[in-house]
MARNU-6945 format. One line per 2 residues: number of its first residue (from 1); their letters; for each residue x, y, z of C-alpha. Coordinates in steps of 0.1 Angstrom, whole numbers. Layout:
<sites>
NUM) a) X Y Z | ...
</sites>
This chain:
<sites>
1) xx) -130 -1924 1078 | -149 -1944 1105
3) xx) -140 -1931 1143 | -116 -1945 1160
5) xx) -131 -1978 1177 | -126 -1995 1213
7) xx) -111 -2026 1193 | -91 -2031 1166
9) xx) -64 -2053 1152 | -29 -2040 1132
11) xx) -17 -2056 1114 | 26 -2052 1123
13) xx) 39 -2051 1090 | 17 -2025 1082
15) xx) 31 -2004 1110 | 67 -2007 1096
17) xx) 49 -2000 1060 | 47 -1968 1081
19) xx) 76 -1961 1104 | 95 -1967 1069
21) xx) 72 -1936 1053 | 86 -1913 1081
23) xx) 122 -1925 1073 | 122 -1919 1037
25) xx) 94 -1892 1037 | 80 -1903 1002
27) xx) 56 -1929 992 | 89 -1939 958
29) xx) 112 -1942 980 | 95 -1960 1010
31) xx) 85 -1982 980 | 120 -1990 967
33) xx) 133 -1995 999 | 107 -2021 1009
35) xx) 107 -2035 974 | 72 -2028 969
37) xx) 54 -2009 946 | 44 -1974 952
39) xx) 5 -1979 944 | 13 -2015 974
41) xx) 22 -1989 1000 | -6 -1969 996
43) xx) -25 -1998 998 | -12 -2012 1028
45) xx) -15 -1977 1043 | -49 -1976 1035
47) xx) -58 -2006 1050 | -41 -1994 1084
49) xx) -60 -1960 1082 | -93 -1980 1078
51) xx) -83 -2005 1109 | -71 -1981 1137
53) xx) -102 -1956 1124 | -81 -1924 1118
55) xx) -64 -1909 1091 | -24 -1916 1086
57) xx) -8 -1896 1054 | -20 -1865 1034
59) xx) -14 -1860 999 | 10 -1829 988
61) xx) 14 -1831 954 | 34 -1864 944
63) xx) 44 -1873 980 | 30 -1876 1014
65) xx) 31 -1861 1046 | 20 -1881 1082
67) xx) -7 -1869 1100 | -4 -1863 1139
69) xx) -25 -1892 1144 | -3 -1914 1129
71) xx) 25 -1898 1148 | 13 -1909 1176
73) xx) 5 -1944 1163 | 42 -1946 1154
75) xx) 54 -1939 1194 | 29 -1967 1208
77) xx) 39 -1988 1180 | 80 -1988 1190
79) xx) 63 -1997 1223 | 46 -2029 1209
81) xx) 81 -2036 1187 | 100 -2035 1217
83) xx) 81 -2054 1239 | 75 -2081 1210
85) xx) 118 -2084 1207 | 113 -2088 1246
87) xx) 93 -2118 1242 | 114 -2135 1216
89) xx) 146 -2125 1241 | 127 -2146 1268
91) xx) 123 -2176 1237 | 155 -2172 1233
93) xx) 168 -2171 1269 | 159 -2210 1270
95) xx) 185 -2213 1252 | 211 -2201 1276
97) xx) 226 -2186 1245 | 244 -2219 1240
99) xx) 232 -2219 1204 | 216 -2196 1177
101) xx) 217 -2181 1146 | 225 -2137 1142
103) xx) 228 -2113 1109 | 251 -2085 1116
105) xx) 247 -2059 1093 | 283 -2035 1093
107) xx) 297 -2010 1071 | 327 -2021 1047
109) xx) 357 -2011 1069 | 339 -2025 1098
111) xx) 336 -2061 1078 | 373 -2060 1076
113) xx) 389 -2044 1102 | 364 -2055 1134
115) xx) 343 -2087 1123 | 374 -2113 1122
117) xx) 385 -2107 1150 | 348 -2105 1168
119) xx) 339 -2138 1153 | 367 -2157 1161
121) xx) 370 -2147 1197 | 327 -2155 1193
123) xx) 335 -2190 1175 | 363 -2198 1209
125) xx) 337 -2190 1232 | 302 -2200 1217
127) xx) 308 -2224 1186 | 274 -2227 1183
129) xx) 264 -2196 1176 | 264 -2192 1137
131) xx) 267 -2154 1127 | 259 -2141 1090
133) xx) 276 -2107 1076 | 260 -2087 1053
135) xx) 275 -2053 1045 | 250 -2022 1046
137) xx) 250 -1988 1052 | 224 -1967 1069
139) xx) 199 -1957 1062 | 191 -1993 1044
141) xx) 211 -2011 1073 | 184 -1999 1100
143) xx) 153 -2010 1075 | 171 -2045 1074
145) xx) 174 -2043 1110 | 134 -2032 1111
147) xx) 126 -2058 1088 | 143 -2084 1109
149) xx) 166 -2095 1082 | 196 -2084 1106
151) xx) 196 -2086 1142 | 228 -2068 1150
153) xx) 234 -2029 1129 | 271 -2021 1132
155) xx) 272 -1986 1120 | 290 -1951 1121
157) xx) 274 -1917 1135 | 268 -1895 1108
159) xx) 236 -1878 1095 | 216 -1910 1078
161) xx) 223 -1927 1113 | 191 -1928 1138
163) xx) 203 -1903 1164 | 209 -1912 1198
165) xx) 176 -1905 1213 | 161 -1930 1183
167) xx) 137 -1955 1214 | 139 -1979 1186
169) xx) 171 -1992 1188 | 197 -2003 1218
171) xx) 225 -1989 1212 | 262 -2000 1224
173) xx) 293 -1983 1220 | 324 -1997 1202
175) xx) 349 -1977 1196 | 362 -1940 1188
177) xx) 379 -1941 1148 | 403 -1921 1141
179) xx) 412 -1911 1109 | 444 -1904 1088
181) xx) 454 -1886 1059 | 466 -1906 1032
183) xx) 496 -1888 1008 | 509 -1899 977
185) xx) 548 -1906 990 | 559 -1878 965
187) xx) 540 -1852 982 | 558 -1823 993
189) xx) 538 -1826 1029 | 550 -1865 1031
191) xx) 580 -1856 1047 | 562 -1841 1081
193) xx) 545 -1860 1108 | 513 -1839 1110
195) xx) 499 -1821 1080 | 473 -1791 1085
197) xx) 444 -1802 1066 | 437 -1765 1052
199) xx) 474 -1771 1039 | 455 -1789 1010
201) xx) 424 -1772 1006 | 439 -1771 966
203) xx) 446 -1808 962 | 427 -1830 946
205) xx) 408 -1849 970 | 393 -1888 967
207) xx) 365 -1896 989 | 336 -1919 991
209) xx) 301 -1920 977 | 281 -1885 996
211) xx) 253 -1909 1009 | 283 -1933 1023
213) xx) 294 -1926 1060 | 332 -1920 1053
215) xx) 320 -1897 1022 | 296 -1878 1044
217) xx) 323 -1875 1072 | 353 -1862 1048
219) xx) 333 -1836 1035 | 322 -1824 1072
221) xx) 360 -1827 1084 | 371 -1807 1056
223) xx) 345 -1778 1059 | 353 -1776 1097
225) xx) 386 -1768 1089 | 376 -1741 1063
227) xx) 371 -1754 1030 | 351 -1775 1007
229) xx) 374 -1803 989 | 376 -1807 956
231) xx) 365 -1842 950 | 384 -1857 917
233) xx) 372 -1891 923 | 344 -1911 942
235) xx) 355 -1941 957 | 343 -1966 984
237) xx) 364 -1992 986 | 394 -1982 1001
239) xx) 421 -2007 979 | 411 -1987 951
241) xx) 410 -1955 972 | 446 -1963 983
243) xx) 456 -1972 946 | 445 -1937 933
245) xx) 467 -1919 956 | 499 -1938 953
247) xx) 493 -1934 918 | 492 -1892 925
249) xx) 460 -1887 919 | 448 -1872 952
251) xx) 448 -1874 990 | 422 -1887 1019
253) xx) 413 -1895 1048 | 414 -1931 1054
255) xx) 401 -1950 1090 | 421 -1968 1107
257) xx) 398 -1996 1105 | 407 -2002 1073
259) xx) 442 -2001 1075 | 471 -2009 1067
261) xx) 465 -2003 1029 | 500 -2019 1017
263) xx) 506 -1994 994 | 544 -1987 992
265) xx) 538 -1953 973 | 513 -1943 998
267) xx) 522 -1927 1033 | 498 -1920 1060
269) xx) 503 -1889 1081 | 480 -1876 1112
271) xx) 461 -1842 1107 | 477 -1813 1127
273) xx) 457 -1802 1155 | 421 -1823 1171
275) xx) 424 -1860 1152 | 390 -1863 1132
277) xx) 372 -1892 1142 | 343 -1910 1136
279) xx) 320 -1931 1160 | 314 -1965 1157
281) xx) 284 -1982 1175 | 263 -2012 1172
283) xx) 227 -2013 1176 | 196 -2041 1183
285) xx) 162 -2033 1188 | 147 -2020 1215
287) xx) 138 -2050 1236 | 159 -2076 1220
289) xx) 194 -2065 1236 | 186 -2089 1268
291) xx) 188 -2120 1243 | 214 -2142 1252
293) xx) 227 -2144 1222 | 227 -2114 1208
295) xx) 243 -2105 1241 | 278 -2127 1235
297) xx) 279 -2117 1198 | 278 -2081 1213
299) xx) 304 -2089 1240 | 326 -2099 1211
301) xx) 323 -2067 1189 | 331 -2045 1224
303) xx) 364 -2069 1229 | 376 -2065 1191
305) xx) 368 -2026 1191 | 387 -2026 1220
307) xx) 416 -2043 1207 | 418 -2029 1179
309) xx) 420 -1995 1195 | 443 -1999 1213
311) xx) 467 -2016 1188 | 459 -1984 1166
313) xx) 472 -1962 1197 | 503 -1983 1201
315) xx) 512 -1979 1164 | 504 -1940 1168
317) xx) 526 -1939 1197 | 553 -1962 1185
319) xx) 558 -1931 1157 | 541 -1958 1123
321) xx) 529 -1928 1107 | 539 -1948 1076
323) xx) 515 -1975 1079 | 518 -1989 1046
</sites>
């Protein structure tokens, strides 16, 4: 390895080649996620070792560990990112954010239950501003956003989320989710307004994938309160979820993002005690969150979360708990 030398170009893709190796932690999966081969990312990270003069990855056995030299590469490189989506913000800023073109990238209840109503208060105010949806979860949603291939990540907190002190990403708040639990009508808790959630630590449960964020968050609820569910059936998309427990076959938890459900045999009750939630927030990156654009469609996603809150509180209030 040559030292490192007063000048030298990098090559940026190459750099996410590698911030993408310290999200996955394995030279397969960084592959698969960046649609490359596995023997193309070694390559690329090759050719970065040889051009900033210092090694980047060591080999353990089939994967790959980064060395503290590339650590460091990775903190002045968010720094270049950043200040690179500052510079297309000030492109963009000629603009005036009268016109543009965003890809937000949201999670399935999200797409349903936040981006109508964002986009059409964005279409009233700015109609020419043409968004794209794509629906993603992390942690594919934040290489997308990496990659450039969506400029806006709506996404949930939960443990494949960046965490908060993540200097990639600006992050905005949207709204607090609150969750019900969803009851067959025939069950013999259907008839109260609150249900203790240990009450059925023996029911079957239905909950979503493990590596999805409203699978990852039913399992955490339930162990908090005491017990590990038993999970009957793995289901994402929450008309199907709502099918399988009119039709008996289980409970939930369902967001009230994606309600209502219309499911006459179904009955939604709130959990006895603290209301699980789950956080929602959007994210840009780091230096790209002064773009004009990006700053309306933003504006839009805080007003919907916003009303949609608080028509979930009003309902809640007004005694729904049958949300159908």
């Amino acid at each position: 390895m040559e030292p490192v030398r007063n000048s030298f170009t990098v090559d940026l893709r190459r750099l996410g080649v590698l911030r993408e190796l310290e999200r996955r932690g394995s030279l397969a999966r960084t592959a698969e996620a960046l649609h490359l081969t596995p023997s193309a990312v070694s390559q690329q990270l090759a050719v970065l070792a040889r051009e900033v003069g210092v090694p980047l990855i060591v080999r353990q056995g089939r994967g790959a560990r980064l060395t503290g030299q590339a650590r460091v590469l990775l903190e002045h490189a968010e720094v270049m990112a950043a200040q690179w989506e500052r510079a297309r913000a000030d492109l963009a800023a000629w603009e005036e954010g009268r016109r543009g073109a965003v890809t937000v990238g949201a999670f399935s209840s999200a797409v349903s239950g936040l981006l109508p109503d964002a986009l059409g208060r964005l279409t009233e105010h700015h109609p020419q501003v043409r968004v794209a949806v794509v629906e993603a979860e992390p942690p594919d949603l934040f290489t997308r956003l990496d990659a450039g291939e969506v400029d806006i990540a709506v996404a949930v907190d939960f443990a494949a989320a960046p965490p908060h002190t993540d200097r990639r990403y600006a992050r905005t708040d949207l709204s607090t989710d609150v969750l019900d639990l969803a009851l067959p009508r025939d069950h013999p808790c259907a008839g109260r307004p609150e249900v203790g959630l240990r009450e059925l630590a023996g029911d079957a449960w239905i909950v979503g994938d493990a590596r999805s964020c409203c699978g990852a968050i039913t399992r955490s609820v339930c162990a908090a309160n005491g017990f590990t569910p038993d999970i009957r059936h793995a289901v994402n998309d929450w008309q199907s979820l709502a099918a399988l427990v009119e039709a008996g076959l289980g409970v939930a938890l369902v967001p009230r993002l994606a309600q209502p459900l219309h499911r006459p045999g179904l009955v939604l009750r709130t959990p006895a005690g603290p209301s699980p939630t789950r956080h929602v927030f959007a994210a840009v990156r780091a230096g790209s969150d002064d773009d004009p654009v990006l700053t309306a469609v933003l504006a839009s996603l805080r007003a919907a979360a916003a009303a949609a809150a608080a028509a979930a509180a009003a309902a809640a209030a007004a005694g729904q708990a049958d949300r159908p």
